[in-house]
C-alpha positions in Angstrom: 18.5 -14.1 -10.2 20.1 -11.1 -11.6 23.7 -11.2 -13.6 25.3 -8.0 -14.2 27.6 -7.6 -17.0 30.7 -4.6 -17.8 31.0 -4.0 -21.8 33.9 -2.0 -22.7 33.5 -1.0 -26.1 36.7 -1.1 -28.7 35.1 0.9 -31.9 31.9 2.9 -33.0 29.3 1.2 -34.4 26.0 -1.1 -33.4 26.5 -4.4 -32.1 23.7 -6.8 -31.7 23.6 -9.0 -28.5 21.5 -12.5 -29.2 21.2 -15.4 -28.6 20.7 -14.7 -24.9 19.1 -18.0 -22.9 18.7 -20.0 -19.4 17.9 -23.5 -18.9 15.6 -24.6 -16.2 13.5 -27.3 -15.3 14.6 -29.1 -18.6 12.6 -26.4 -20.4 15.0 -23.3 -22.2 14.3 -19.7 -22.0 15.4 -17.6 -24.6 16.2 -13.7 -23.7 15.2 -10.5 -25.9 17.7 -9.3 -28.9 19.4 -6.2 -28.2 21.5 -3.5 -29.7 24.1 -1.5 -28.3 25.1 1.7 -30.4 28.8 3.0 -29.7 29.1 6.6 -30.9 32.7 8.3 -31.0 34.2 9.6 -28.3 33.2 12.7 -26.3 29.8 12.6 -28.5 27.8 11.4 -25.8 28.0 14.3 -24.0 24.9 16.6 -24.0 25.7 20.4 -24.4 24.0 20.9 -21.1 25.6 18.2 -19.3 29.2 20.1 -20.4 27.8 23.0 -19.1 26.8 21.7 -16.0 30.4 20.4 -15.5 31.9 24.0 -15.9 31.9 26.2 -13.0 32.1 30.2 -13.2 35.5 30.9 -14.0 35.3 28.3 -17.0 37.3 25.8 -15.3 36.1 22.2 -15.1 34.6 21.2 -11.9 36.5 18.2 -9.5 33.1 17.3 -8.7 29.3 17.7 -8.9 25.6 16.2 -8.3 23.1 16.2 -10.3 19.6 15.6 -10.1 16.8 14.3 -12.7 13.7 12.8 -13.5 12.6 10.6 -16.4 9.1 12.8 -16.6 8.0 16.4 -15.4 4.4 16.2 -16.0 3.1 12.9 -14.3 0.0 12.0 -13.6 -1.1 11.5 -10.0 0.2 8.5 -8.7 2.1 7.5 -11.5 5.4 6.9 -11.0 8.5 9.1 -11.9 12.4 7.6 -11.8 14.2 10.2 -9.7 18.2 9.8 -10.3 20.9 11.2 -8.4 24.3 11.3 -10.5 27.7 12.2 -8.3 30.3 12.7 -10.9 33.6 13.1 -9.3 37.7 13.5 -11.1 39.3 14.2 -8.6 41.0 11.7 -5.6 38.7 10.9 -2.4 39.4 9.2 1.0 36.5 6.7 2.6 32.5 6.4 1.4 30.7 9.7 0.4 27.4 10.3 2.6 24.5 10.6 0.9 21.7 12.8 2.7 18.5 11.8 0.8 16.5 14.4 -0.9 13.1 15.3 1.0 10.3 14.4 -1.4 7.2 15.9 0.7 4.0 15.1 -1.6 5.1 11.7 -2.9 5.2 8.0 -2.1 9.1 7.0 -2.3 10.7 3.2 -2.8 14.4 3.2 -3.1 15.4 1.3 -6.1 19.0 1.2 -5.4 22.3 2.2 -6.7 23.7 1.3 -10.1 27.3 -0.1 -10.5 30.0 3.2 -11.0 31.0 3.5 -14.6 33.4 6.3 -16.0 32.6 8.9 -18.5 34.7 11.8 -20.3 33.5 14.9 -20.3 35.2 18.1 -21.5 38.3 16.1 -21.9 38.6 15.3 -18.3 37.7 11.4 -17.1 35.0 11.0 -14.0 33.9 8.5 -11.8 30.1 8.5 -11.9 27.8 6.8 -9.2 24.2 6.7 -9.4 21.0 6.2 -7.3 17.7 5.9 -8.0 14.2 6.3 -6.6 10.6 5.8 -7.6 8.6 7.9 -7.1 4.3 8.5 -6.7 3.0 11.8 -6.4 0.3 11.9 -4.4 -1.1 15.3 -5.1 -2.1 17.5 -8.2 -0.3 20.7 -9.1 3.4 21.8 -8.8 5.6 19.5 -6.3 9.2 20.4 -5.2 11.8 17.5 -5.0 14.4 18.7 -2.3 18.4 19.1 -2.8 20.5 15.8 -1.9 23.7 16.4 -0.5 26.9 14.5 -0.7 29.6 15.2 1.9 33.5 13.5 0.8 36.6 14.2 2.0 39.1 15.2 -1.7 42.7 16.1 -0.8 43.0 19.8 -0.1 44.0 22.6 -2.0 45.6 24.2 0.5 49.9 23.8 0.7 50.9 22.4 3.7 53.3 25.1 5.3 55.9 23.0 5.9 57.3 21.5 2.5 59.6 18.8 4.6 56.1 17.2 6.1 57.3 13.4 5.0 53.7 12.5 6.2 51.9 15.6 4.6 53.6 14.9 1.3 52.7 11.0 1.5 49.2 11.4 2.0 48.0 15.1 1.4 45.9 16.8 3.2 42.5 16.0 3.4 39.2 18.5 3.2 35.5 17.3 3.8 33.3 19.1 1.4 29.5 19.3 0.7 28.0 19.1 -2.6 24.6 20.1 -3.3 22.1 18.7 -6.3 19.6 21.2 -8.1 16.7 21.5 -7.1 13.8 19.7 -9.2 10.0 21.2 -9.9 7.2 18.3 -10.9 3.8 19.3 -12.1 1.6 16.7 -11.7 -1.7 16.5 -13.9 -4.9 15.1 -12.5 -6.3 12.3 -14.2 -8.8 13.1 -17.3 -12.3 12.8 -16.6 -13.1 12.0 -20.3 -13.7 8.3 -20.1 -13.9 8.1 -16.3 -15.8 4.9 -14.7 -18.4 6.0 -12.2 -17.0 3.2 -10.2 -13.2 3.9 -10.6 -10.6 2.3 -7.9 -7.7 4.9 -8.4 -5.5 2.2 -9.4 -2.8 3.9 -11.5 -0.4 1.9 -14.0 -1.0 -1.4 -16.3 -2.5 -4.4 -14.6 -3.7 -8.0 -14.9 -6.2 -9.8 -13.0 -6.4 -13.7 -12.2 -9.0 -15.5 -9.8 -9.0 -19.1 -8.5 -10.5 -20.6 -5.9 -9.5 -23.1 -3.2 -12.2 -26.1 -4.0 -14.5 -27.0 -6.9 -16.8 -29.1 -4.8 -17.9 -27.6 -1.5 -20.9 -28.7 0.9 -24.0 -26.0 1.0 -22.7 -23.3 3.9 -18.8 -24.5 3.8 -16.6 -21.4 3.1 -14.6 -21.3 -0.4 -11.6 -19.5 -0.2 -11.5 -17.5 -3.7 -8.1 -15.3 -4.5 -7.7 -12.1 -6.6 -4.2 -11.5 -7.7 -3.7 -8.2 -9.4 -0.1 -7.8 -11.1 1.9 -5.4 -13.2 3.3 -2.2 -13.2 2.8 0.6 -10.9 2.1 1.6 -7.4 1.4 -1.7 -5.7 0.6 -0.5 -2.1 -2.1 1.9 -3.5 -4.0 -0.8 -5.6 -7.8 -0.9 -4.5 -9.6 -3.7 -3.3 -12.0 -5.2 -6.4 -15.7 -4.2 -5.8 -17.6 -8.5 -5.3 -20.3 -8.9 -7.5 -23.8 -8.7 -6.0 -24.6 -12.0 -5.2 -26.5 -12.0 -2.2 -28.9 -14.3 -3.2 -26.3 -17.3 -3.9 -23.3 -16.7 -1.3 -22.4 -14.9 1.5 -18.5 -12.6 1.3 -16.0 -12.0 3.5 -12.9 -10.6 3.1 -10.7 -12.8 4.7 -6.5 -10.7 4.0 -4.5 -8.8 1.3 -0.8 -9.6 1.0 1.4 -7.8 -1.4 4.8 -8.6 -3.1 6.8 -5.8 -5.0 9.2 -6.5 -7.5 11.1 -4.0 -10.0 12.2 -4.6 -13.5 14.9 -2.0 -14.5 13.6 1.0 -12.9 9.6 0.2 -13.1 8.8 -1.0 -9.9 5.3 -3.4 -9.7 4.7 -6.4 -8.2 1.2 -8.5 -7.3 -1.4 -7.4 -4.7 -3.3 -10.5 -3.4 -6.7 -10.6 -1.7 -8.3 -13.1 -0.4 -11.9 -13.5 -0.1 -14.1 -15.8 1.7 -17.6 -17.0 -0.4 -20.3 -19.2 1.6 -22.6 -20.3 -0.9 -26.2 -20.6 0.7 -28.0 -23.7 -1.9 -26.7 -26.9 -3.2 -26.5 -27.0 -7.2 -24.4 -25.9 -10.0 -23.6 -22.1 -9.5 -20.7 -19.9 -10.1 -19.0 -16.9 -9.3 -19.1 -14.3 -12.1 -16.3 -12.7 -13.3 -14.9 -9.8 -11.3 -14.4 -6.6 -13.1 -11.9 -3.9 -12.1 -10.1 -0.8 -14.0 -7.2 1.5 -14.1 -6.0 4.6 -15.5 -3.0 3.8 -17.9 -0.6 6.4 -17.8 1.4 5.0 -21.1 -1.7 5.2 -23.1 -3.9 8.1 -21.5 -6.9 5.9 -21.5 -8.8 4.1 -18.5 -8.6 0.2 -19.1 -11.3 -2.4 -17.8 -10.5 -5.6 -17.1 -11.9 -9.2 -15.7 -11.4 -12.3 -14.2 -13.0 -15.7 -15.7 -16.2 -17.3 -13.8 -15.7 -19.7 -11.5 -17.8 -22.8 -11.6 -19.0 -24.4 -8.5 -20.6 -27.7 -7.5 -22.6 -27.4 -4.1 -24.0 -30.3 -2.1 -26.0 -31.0 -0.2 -24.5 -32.0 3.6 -26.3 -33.8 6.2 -29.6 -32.6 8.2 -29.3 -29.9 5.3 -32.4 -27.3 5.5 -33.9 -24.6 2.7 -32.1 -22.0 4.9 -28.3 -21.6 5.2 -28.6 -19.7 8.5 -30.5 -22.2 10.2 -28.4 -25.2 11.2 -31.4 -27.6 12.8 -33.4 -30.3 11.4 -36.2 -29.1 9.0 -39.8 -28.8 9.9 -41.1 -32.1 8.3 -39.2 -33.9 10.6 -41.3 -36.7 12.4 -41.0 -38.6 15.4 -40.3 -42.3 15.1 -42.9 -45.1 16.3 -40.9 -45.7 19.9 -41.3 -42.6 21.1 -42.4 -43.0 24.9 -43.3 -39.5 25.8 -46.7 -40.8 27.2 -46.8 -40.8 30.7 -49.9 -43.1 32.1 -53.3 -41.9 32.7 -54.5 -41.6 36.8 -58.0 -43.1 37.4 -58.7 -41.2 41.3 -56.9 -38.1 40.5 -57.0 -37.1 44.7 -57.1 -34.1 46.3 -57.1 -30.9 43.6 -57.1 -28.2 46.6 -53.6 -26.8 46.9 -51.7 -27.8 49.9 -49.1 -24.6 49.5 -48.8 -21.4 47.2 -47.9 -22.5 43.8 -44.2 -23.2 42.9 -45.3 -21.3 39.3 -46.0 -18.2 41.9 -42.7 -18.2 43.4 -40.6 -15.4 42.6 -37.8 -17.7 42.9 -38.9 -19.9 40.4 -39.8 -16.7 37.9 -36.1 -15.7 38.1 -34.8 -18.8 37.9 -36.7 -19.3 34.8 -36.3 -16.1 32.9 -32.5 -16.0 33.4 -32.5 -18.9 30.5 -34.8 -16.7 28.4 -32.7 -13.8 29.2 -29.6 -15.7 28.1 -31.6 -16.4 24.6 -33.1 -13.4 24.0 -29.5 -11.9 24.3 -28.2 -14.6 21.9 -30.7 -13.6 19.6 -29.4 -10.0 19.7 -25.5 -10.8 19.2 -26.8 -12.8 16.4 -28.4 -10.1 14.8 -26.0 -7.8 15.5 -23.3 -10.4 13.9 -25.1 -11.0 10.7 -26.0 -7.4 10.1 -22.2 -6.8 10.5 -21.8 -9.6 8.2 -23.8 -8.4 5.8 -23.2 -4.2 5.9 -19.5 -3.9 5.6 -19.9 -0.1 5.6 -21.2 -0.3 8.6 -18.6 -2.4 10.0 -15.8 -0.4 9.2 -17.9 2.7 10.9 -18.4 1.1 14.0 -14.9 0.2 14.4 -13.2 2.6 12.7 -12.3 5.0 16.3 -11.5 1.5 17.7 -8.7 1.0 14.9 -7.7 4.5 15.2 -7.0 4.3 19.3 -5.0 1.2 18.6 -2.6 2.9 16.1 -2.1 6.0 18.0 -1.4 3.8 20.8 1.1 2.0 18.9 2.3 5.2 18.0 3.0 6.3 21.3 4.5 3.0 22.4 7.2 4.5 19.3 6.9 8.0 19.8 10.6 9.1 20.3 13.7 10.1 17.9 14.9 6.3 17.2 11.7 5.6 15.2 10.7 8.7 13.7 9.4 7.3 10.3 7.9 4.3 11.8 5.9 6.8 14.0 4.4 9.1 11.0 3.6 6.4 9.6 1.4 5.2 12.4 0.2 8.4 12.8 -0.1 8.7 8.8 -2.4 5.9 8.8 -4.5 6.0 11.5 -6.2 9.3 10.4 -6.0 8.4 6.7 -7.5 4.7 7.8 -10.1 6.4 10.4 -11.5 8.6 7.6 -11.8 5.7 5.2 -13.8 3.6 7.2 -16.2 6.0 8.5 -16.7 6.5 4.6 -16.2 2.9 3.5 -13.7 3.5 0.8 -10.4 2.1 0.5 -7.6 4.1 2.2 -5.2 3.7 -0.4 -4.6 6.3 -3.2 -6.2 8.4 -0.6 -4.6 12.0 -1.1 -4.7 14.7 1.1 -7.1 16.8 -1.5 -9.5 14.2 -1.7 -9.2 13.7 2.2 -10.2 17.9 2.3 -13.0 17.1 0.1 -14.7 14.5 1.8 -14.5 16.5 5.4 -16.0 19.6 3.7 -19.0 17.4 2.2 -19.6 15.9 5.3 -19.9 19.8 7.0 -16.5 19.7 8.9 -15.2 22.6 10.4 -12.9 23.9 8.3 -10.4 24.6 11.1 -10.2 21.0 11.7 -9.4 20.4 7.7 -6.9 22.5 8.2 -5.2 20.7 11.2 -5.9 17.3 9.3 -3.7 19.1 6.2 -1.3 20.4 8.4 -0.6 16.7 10.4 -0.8 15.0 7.1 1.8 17.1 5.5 4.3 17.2 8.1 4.4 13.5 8.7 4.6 13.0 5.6 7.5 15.4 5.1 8.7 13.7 8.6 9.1 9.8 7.3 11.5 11.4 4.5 13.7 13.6 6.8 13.8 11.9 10.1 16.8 12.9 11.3 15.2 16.7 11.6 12.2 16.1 13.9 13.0 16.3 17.5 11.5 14.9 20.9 9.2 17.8 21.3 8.0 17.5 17.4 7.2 14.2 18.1 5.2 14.5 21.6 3.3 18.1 20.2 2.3 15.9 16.7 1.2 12.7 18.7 -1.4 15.4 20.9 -2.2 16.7 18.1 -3.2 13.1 15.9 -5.0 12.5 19.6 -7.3 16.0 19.3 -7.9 15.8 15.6 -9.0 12.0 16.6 -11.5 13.2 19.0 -13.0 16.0 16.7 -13.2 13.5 14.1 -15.3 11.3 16.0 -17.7 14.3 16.3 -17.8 14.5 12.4 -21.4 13.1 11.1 -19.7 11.1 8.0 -22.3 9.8 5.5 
């Protein structure tokens, strides 16, 4: 629960704010100290903010946007607070529109607008309503954030012509108008490579991990449901799946889902990405699961951190008819046959005639098919088994195999979408299944995954480069198209989605290693 709170300051000076505390569960919570500093009046006003509020005959503006950002020189997916200030003085009828600014390059959450507050500036009093956005580059080198534009209707300047206009003079005249934001240039900075794991996820920000497990006391080949909660600050969507320990000898793994929650503090937006994975242990006994290591590049501190979960302790045992081998679910070989077994029949003194009456049954061709269809049956048994288990065991290969399955089944949900009521929802579709098709085939995870390192892969894996640049091209524009829908027509939408369908099918030509 959030409370929200006006302060109108009487007289300069700083004033603490203690003592701040909630009560819950019988248990109190006591809030940080804080200090607010009132500075005289007029003094808060930067030199280039006054400027900003003059226009080119020297005359204060009625009204102007403004556009900024908390840093210029991120790194790659680290987040920067884009804010929008509309500073008005001057009377307005109804809601002003907002058109969003287009942010092609980065990964944009809304984090909402803040309450209007006044502020004096070159002796004349506006109204000042904010809103911001976080913001995650997704690519290296110089990035452009796009103008915003606010349309309002002000009272006009113009005289009505007739001076006796009861109605005119009652309510004015009215003018819509259209102002513009500047426009804002972002260099992003790749991350350093001093320090660099071999192994590193991409996972941008400051995290903590936590893992616990479903059970303590499972039964030999019985699945224990183990989950990884990663939390903190930073780009929650993009947070990498943890690399499993290699424990092939003690359990089998699955990855069973990931869910994510995001959550924003101030203007920090994080949150807790939660997988769950499934571990089959294969032996009765004590055993554990060692802890899981991950790392992430902290922005704040320009350093890549590592960090762990704590061991989990398992006790195994043994269930009934149990056997040395997990994957075998029969008796073991030692069983023996109790004393009452009748499987005996009784011996013939005159065994009679041994000449054969008619051609053996055995001969029958009848009979052979009959027969083999059970060892057919088997035989192909065997094979899905195999199949199964190497699946099981070679995610890599998994994902390969059904990576052009996953890929048809988003484009077809794209199509099912594909017209000018759901643009965003159908680049993002489109979005993901080439960015998802790509990361399969390479067994990697598909998020933090930028359109440079997308190139980069294709050209080690000898793709044409005509097809990187379509790839680019697609990526680019529907990336550009989730952030300004309302400008991509029917026929944008039908050439793109034949377009994600051809670069699909020369994909699937594409040797990935």
């Amino acid at each position: 629960m959030t409370y929200h709170y006006l302060l109108i300051p009487k007289r300069p000076g700083t004033f603490p704010i203690d003592q701040i505390s909630a009560v819950y569960n019988n248990k109190r919570y006591k809030g940080n100290r804080l200090e607010l500093t009132v500075l005289k009046d007029g003094s808060t006003v930067s030199d280039k903010l006054s400027k900003r509020a003059v226009n080119v005959t020297g005359k204060t503006k009625d009204y102007f946007l403004e556009a900024i950002v908390d840093n210029k020189t991120p790194y790659v997916n680290e987040q920067i607070t884009l804010t929008l200030k509309f500073y008005i003085a001057s009377r307005y009828y109804g809601s002003p529109e907002l058109t969003e600014p287009t942010t092609t390059g980065f990964w944009k959450e809304i984090i909402g607008n803040k309450t209007p507050y006044n502020q004096k500036i070159n002796d004349r009093q506006y109204k000042i309503i904010e809103r911001k956005y976080a913001l995650f580059p997704t690519q290296t080198g110089e990035l452009e954030i796009g103008r915003a534009m606010i349309r309002v209707t002000v009272p006009s300047k113009r005289q009505s012509r007739r001076g006796n206009n009861f109605f005119g003079g009652l309510f004015g005249n009215g003018e819509e108008v259209s102002i513009r934001s500047n426009i804002v240039k972002v260099k992003v900075k790749p991350l350093p490579t001093k320090g660099k794991p071999d192994d590193f996820t991409g996972t941008i920000g400051k995290f903590s991990i936590h893992a616990s497990a479903n059970k303590k006391v499972v039964e030999a080949n019985q699945p224990v449901s183990v989950s990884i909660k990663i939390s903190g600050r930073g780009n929650i969507k993009s947070i990498a799946e943890p690399k499993m320990p290699e424990l092939d000898d003690q359990f089998r793994i699955y990855r069973a889902s990931t869910s994510e929650n995001i959550s924003k503090s101030g203007s920090i937006l994080g949150g807790t990405k939660l997988f769950e994975e499934v571990f089959i242990p294969k032996r009765p006994g004590d055993i554990e699961i060692p802890p899981i290591k991950y790392n992430y590049f902290d922005p704040s501190q320009k350093q890549y951190k590592y960090i762990s979960t704590k061991a989990i302790k398992l006790k195994v045992i043994k269930p009934e008819g149990y056997t040395a081998s997990g994957d075998i679910p029969f008796p073991a070989p030692d069983f023996k046959i109790s004393s009452n077994a009748r499987d005996i029949r009784y011996i013939k003194d005159d065994i009679g005639d041994t000449q054969p009456v008619n051609q053996l049954i055995l001969a029958s061709p009848i009979y052979i098919i009959v027969n083999a269809i059970p060892l057919f049956i088997f035989a192909g048994m065997i094979a899905v088994r195999v199949r199964r288990e190497k699946f099981a065991s070679d995610v890599g290969l998994a994902r390969s195999r059904a990576a052009l399955k996953e890929a048809k089944r988003r484009l077809t949900k794209a199509k099912s979408i594909a017209h000018t009521d759901s643009v965003s929802e159908f680049y993002v579709e489109v979005y993901t299944a080439v960015t998802s098709f790509i990361a399969d085939k390479m067994n990697i995870s598909p998020h933090g995954l930028t359109i440079e390192r997308i190139k980069s892969l294709l050209a080690d894996n000898n793709a044409d480069t005509g097809l990187i640049t379509q790839i680019e091209e697609l990526l680019k524009h529907s990336d550009f198209a989730r952030y300004a829908s309302s400008s991509m027509t029917q026929d944008d939408i039908n050439s793109d989605l034949e377009k994600a369908h051809n670069i699909m099918v020369a994909m699937s030509e594409v040797s990935f290693e």
